[in-house]
N, C-alpha and C positions, 0 to 999 in steps of 0.2 A: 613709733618707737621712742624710747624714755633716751633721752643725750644724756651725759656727764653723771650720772644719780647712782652712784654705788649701792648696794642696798647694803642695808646695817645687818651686824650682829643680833641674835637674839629678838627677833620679833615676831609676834603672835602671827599675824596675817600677812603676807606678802603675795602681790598679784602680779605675774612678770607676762608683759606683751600678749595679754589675754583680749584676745579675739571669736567672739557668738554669732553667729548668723543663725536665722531663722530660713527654711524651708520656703524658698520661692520670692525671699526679699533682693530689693533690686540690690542693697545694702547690708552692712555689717548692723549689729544693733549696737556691738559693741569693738572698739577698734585699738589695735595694741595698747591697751592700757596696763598701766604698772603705777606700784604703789604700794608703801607698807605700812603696816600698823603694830604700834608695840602694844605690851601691857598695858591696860587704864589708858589708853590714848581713846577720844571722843573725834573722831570723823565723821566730818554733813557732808554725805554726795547731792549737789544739787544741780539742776538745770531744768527746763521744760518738757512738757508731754513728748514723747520721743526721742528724747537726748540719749536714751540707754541706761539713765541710773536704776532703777526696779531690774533690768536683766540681769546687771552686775549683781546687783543685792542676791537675786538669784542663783548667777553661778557662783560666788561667796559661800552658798549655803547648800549648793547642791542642789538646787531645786529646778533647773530649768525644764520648760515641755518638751515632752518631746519633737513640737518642732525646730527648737532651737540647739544645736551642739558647739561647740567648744573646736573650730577650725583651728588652734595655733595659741599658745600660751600655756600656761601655770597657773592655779591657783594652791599655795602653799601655807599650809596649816600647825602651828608649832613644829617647824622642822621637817613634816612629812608632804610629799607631792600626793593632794587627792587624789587626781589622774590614776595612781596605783593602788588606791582602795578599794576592797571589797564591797558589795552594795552591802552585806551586810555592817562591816567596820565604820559605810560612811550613815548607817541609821546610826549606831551607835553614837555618833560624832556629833550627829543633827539631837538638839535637846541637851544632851549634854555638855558637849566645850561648843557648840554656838546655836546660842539661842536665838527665834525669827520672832519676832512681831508683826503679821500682816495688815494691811491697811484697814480691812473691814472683818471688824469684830464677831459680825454676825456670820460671815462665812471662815471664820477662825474657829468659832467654838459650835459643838454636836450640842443641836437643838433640843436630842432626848434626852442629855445627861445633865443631871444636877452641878453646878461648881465644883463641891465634896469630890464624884465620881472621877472629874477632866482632871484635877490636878492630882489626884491620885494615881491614874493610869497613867500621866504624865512622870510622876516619881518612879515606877513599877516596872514600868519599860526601860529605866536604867539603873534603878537598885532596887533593893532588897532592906527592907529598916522595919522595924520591931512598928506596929500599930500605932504607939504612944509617941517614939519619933518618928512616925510618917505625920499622925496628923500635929505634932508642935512645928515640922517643914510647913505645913499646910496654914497655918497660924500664921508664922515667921513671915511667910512669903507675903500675906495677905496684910498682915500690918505693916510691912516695905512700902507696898502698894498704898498704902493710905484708904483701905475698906473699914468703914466704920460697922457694926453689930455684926462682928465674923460667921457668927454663929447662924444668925436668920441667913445672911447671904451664903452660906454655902446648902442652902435646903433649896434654894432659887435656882429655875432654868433660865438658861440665857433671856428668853425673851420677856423675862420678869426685873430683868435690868434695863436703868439707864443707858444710853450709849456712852456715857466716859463707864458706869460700872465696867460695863461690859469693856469694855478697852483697860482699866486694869487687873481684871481677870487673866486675859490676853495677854498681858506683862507679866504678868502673877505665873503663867504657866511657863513661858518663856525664863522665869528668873529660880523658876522650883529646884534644879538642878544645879544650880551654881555656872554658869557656863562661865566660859573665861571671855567671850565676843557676843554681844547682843547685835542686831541684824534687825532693826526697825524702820518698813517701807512705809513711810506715808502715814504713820502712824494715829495724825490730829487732824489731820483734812477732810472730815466730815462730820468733826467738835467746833462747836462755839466755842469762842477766847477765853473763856474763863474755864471749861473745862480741858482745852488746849494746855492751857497754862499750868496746869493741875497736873496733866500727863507729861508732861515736857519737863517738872522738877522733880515728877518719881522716878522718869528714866534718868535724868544725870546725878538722882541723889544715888540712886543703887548700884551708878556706874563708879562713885566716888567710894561708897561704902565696902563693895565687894572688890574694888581693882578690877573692872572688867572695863575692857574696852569696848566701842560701840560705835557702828557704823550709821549711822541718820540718813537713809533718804528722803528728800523732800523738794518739793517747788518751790516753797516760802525759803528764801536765803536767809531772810527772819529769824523762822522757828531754828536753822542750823546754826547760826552766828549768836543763836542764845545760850546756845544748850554745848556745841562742840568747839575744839583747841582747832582743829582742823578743818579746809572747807577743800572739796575738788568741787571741781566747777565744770561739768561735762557740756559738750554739743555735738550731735550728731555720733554720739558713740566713741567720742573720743575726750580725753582730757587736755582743756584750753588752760585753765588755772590751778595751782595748789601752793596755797599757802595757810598761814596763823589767819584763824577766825578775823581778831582784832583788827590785823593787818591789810587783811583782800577788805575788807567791809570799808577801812579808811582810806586805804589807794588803791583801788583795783585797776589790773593794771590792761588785761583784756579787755577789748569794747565789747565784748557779749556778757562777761562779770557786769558792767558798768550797767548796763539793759539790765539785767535780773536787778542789779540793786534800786535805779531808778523806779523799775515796773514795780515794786516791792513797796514803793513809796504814792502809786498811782497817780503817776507825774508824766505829764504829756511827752511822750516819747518821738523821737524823728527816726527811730531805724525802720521804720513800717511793717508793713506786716510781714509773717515770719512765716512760711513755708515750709515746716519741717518734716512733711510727708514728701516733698516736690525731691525732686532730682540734684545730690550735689555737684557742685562743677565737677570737669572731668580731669581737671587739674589743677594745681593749686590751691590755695588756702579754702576749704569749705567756706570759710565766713565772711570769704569775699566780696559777695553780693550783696553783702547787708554792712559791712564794714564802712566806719563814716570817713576814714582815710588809708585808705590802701597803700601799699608799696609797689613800686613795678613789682618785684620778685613773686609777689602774692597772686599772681595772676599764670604762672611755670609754676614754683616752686612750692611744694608741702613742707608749712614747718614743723620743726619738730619741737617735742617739748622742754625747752632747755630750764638747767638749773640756773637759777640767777643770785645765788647767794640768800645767806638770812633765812631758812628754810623754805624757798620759794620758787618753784617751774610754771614760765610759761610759757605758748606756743603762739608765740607770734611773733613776726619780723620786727614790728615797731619797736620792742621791748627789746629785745635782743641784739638788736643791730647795733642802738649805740645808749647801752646801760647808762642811766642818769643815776646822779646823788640821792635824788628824791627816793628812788627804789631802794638804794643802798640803803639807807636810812631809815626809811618806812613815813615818810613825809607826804602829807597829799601831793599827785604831782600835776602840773598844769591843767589838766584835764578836769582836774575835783576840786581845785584852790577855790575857795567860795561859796560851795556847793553844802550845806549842813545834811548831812544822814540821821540827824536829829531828829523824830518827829516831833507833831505840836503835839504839847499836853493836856491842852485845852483850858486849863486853867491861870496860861501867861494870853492876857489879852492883846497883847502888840505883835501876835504872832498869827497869819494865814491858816485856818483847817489845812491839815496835813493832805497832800497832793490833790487840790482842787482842781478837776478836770475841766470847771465850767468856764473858766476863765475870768473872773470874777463876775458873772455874770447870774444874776439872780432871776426871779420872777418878773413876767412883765409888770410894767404899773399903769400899760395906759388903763384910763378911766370905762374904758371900755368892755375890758375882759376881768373877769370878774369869777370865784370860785368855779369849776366846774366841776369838781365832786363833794359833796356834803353827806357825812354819815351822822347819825343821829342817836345817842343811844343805843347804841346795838351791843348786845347778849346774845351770846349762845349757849343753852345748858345741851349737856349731854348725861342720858342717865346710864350707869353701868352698877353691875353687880359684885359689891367686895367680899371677901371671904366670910362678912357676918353680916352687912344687909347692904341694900340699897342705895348707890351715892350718884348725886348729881354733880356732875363737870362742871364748872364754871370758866368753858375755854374764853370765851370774851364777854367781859363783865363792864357795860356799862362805856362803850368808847364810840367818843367826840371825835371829829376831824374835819377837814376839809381841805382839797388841794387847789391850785389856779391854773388857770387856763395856758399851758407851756411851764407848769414849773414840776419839780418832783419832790413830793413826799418821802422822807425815808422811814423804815422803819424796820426799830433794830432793839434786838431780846435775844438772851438767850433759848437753847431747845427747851418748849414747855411754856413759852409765854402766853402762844395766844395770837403771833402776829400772820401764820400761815392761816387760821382759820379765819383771822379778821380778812384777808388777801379774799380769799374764797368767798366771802360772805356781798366784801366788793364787788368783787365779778360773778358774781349771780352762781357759781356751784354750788352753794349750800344757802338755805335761807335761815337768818334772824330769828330765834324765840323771841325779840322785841328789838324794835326799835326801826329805822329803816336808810336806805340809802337812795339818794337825787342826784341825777345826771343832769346837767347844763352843756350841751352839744359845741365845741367850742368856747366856752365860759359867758355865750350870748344868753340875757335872761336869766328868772330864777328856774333855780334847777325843780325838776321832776320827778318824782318819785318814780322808781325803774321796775316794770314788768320784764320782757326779753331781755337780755343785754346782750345779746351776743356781737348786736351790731356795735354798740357805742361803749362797750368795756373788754378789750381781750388780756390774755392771760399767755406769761410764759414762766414756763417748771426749770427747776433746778435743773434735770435729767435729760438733755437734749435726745438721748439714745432711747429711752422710756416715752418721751411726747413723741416720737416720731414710730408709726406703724412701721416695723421694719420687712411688710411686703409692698408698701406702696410706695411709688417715687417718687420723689419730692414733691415734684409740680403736683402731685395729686395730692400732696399732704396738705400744700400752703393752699390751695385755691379751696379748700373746706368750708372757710367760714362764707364765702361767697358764692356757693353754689346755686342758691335760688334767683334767678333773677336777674343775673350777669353771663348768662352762656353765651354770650356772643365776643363777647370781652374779654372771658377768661383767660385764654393765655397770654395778651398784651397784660394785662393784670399782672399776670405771674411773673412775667419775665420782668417786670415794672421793679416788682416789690425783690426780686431777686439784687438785681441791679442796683436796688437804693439801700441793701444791707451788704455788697461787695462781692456779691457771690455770680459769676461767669453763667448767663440763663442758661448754657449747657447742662449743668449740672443738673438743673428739672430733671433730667432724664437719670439721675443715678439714683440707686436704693441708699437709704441711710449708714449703713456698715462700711459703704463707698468713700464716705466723706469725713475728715478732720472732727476732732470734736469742735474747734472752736467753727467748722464748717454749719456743723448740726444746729450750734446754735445762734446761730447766722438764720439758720431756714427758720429755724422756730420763732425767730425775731420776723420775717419776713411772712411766715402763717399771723402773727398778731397784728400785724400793719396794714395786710392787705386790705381787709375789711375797715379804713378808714377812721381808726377809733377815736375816741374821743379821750383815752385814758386808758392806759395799759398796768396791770399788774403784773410786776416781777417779780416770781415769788425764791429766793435764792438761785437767780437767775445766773451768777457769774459765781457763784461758791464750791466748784466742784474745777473750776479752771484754773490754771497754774496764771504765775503773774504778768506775764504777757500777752497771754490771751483775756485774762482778765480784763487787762487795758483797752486794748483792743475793741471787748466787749463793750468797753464803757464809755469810748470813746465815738463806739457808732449808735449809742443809743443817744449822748449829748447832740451826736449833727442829727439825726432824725429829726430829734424833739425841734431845733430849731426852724428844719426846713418845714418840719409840719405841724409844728404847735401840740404835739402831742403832752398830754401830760401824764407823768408816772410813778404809781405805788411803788416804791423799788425796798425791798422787804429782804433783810439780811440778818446773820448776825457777824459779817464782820462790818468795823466800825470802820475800819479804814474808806472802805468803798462807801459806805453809806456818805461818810461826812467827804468825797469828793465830787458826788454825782449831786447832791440832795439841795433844793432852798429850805425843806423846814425838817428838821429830824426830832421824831417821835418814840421815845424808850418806852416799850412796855415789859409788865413782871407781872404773872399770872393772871393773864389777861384784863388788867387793866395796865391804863397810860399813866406812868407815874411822872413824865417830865416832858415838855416840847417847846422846841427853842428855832427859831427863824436864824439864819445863814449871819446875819449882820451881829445878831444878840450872842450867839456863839462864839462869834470872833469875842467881845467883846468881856462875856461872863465867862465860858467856860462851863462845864456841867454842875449842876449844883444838887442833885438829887444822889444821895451815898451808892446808890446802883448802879447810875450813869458813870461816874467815876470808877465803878468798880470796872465797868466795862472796858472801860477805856484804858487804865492801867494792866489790865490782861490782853494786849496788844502785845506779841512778841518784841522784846527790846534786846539791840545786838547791846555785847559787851553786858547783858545781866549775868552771863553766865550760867543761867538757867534757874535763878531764886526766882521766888514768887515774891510781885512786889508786897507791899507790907500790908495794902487792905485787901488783900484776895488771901492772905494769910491766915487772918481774923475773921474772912469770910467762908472759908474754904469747907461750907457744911453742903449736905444734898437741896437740891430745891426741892422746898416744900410739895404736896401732892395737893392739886386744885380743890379735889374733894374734902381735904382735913385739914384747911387753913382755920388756923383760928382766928380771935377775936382781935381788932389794931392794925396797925401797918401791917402790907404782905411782905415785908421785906425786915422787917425786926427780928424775926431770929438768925439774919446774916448781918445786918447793922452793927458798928462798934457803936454809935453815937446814941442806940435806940434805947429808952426812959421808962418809968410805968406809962404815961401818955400814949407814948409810940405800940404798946403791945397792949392798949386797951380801948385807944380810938385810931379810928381809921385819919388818913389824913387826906384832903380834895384837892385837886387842885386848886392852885394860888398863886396869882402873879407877886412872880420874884421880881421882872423888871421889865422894860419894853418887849412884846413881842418873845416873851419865856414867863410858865409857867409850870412850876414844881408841886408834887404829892408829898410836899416833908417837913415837918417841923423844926429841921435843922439842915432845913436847904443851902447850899454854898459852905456850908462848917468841914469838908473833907475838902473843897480843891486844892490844897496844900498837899493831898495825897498822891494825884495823880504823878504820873510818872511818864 
């Protein structure tokens, strides 16, 4: 229940002690919340995978499944209680006064229908407008969105766009109506940062331009603290914080805010693992068990969510019990005095890579261990057929590498680089049109050119829910790659490998549906291990995980590596993760490697390739407000198509810095400086941009 918090006059959305259960949960999904939103007001709901924020978003908009109903609460819409609407009155209402955003595009937009036809049917189901102004709506909407040649794109079915097209399409139909509340779940979480970036200042540029307010759900407290005035901060279906974006970001005042913000930063965390499928206590404070200092009270008593002045509630004793200046104020308080929410920008050299999980701890040096993966020139062409002849793909064109025995690789590009195929070509799923790859078993000896690899290279996917057959159970999934030749073994094996990713060898026995996501990819980590590898590839291994479990994730792939010398391709495109797990990280752009820089030379240079910098300034930054910083502004065109690159650098028709030189010779790698070399003729001339 909401303490002290009158609700205002005159506001668009108001949520009063709205409570959702789902059919056959031990729990609420979502538990007396309340909340309001005026006109042009920008709200982030955020918190982790099962906190409740997507259910709210849900019953916001009316959409819940039918296994989940509306036990106890309000949701109230300009003045009217939904509760008393019509299902007709509330289609009506959906599309026009609140528009949805769903998180995945492709099951957003009908696969049969042209662009043209979606947002037309989208207009038509709420008004009625003369041919000439339906399609200038259609225009209007589409140049909001920042679609560049309106005209070819709207001839295109979905699966003929990019995924950020497709995701402002998806904005596009959502904004065709004018709503007065946009309703965006998850919106950029399965965008690269630069196309993130891109979506994340169409939705507050049209939230500024139209007066519409908008609700953000998201993991990334990031991506809400860029883009919205307002953050709720949910756990367990209920709201622990709500204040000014600026404000909770700079002293939050919850120890669960304080977790998302650090996790956000991929900074070695002490609250441990986090349970949020498990059982909450049966009394007192939910967050009790993971709280790093409790109050007697918290252990009887449920707080509740008090207002603490300066537009600010939250539910917890510590806070409440005996109000400091610091809050009053908005001053960091004891807790965060010290702490910078800064990240590194990579181009101040006396500053740490941004949450280094290894501990400073780099690649071995003894004289002993020595490369254990070496690729060679490897290309991939792929031929396909375009609408007037024949084009060859050049997904990986030409890429060098080598990683050491216990250390990790990163590698990091946006979608269309090149680096999941180079992942694949590593571990043996796909083979090389030229060049080859050599394993060194341990980093003992020159390495070998690789026939099987099943043994001494495994592999784990994005999709923990997709790698895992969901009729076999576990123990039958992970003991796969070891089935020849170890039946005596097997299940000490299993339970083995279980055990060294965290996971209770009970579990062996449950089907996948059973288990946590960050459970799923616990096993899939535990299928790649068991078989003793010498070198695992992760091919956006932790990109589909919210920021705790991300941690989490990263954190048990660092003790792995040590206790067993493992070494690993760890292949992403967020930049954060890559540069806290990684000793050497490797940018590629259209499938070649245009920059790669060792852990020590990072610290020291910063990126110096205009790409790499681009990458890393499209990094969500709280307190931007949601601007795009200034070189993703000037770069903000489509990426090129592999097949129709022309002639010079692959990156000069996004380049500010790019000359005749640049768009008529290619440029090679070249040492910039110890242990870093750059593909650019005007290497290090942008880190003054990063941000």
């Amino acid at each position: 229940m909401l303490r002290q918090m009158a609700p205002e006059t005159g506001d668009l959305l108001t949520v009063s002690d709205l409570t959702v259960s789902y059919a056959g949960a031990h729990a609420p999904a979502v538990r007396d919340v309340s909340f309001q939103i005026r006109d042009g007001e920008r709200v982030g709901v955020v918190g982790e995978s099962g906190s409740g924020k997507t259910t709210l978003a849900l019953a916001v908009s009316d959409l819940l499944p039918r296994a989940a109903a509306i036990r106890r609460g309000s949701v109230t819409l300009q003045g009217t209680d939904c509760s008393t609407l019509t299902p007709r009155a509330l289609r009506g209402i959906r599309g026009s006064v609140i528009g949805r955003v769903p998180q995945d595009p492709l099951a957003g937009l009908n696969p049969v229908l042209t662009v043209r036809t979606q947002l037309r049917d989208a207009i038509r189901a709420h008004r009625s407008l003369p041919k000439g102004a339906e399609r200038q709506e259609i225009v209007d909407v589409l140049q909001a969105v920042a679609i560049p040649d309106i005209d070819a794109k709207l001839r295109l079915y979905p699966h003929e766009l990019s995924g950020g097209m497709r995701q402002r399409v998806l904005i596009a139909m959502a904004l065709v109506n004018h709503p007065a509340l946009l309703v965006a779940d998850e919106p950029t979480t399965a965008l690269d940062a630069t196309i993130q970036a891109q979506i994340l200042s169409i939705i507050r540029r049209a939230s500024l331009d139209r007066n519409m307010a908008l609700v953000l759900v998201s993991h990334n407290i990031n991506v809400v603290a860029s883009v919205c005035d307002r953050i709720i901060v949910m756990y367990r279906g209920e709201i622990v914080e709500d204040a000014p974006s600026d404000t909770i970001y700079r002293t939050p005042l919850h120890p669960y805010t304080k977790v998302l913000i650090e996790a956000s930063k991929s900074q070695p965390l002490d609250h441990g693992e986090i349970d949020i499928d498990g059982d909450a206590p049966s009394a007192g404070c939910q967050y009790r068990p993971l709280c790093p200092h409790p109050m007697p009270q918290c252990d009887r008593e449920h707080p509740l969510l008090d207002d603490i002045g300066s537009g600010r509630s939250v539910r917890c004793f510590a806070v409440t019990a005996v109000p400091t200046r610091a809050h009053e104020e908005g001053r960091p308080s004891s807790a965060t005095q010290g702490t910078s929410t800064t990240e590194w920008a990579g181009s101040t050299s006396d500053r740490p890579p941004h949450g280094d999980l290894r501990g400073g701890q780099g690649r071995p040096t003894s004289a002993q261990l020595g490369p254990v993966l070496v690729a060679e020139g490897l290309v991939k062409l792929y031929k396909s057929r375009g609408r007037s002849k024949r084009q060859v793909l050049r997904a990986v064109d030409g890429v060098s590498l080598e990683c050491w025995s216990g250390g990790t690789i990163g590698i990091v590009g946006e979608s269309g680089c090149g680096k999941t195929t180079l992942g694949r070509i590593i571990s043996g799923l796909i083979e090389p049109t030229s060049g080859k790859v050599s394993i060194a078993p341990g980093g003992q000896g020159a390495p070998d050119p690789l026939g099987p690899r099943r043994g001494t290279v495994q592999m784990v996917f994005q999709d923990p829910s997709e790698s895992l057959d969901p009729h076999i159970r576990i123990a039958e999934s992970i003991k796969e790659p070891i089935l020849k030749g170890h039946e005596s073994s097997l299940p000490n094996r299993v339970n083995a490998a279980l055990s060294a990713v965290g996971l209770d060898p009970k579990l062996g026995g449950q089907l996948p549906h059973q288990l946590s996501g960050g459970q799923q990819q616990r096993a899939c980590i535990a299928r790649a291990i068991i078989a003793k590898p010498s070198v695992v590839v992760l091919d956006e291994a932790v990109s589909s995980l919210d920021a705790i479990l991300r941690n989490e994730i990263l954190r048990l792939l660092i003790q792995l590596q040590r206790e067993s010398n493992l070494s690993y391709v760890f292949i992403s495109h967020d930049m954060t993760a890559v540069l806290a797990v990684s000793d050497r990280v490797v940018v590629m752009y259209l499938g070649r490697i245009v920059e790669s820089v060792g852990r020590e030379a990072l610290k020291r240079d910063g990126f110096v390739h205009p790409y790499s910098v681009l990458l890393e300034s499209a990094q969500p930054r709280p307190g931007s407000a949601g601007d795009l910083p200034e070189l993703l502004v000037r770069t903000n065109v489509e990426l090129p198509a592999l097949a129709v690159r022309g002639a010079g650098c692959r990156f000069s028709n996004r380049c500010p810095l790019a000359d005749d030189r640049c768009r008529t010779e290619e440029p090679e790698l070249s040492q910039y400086s110890s242990d870093h070399v750059a593909a650019c003729y005007h290497a290090g001339e942008l880190r003054q941009h990063a941000s």
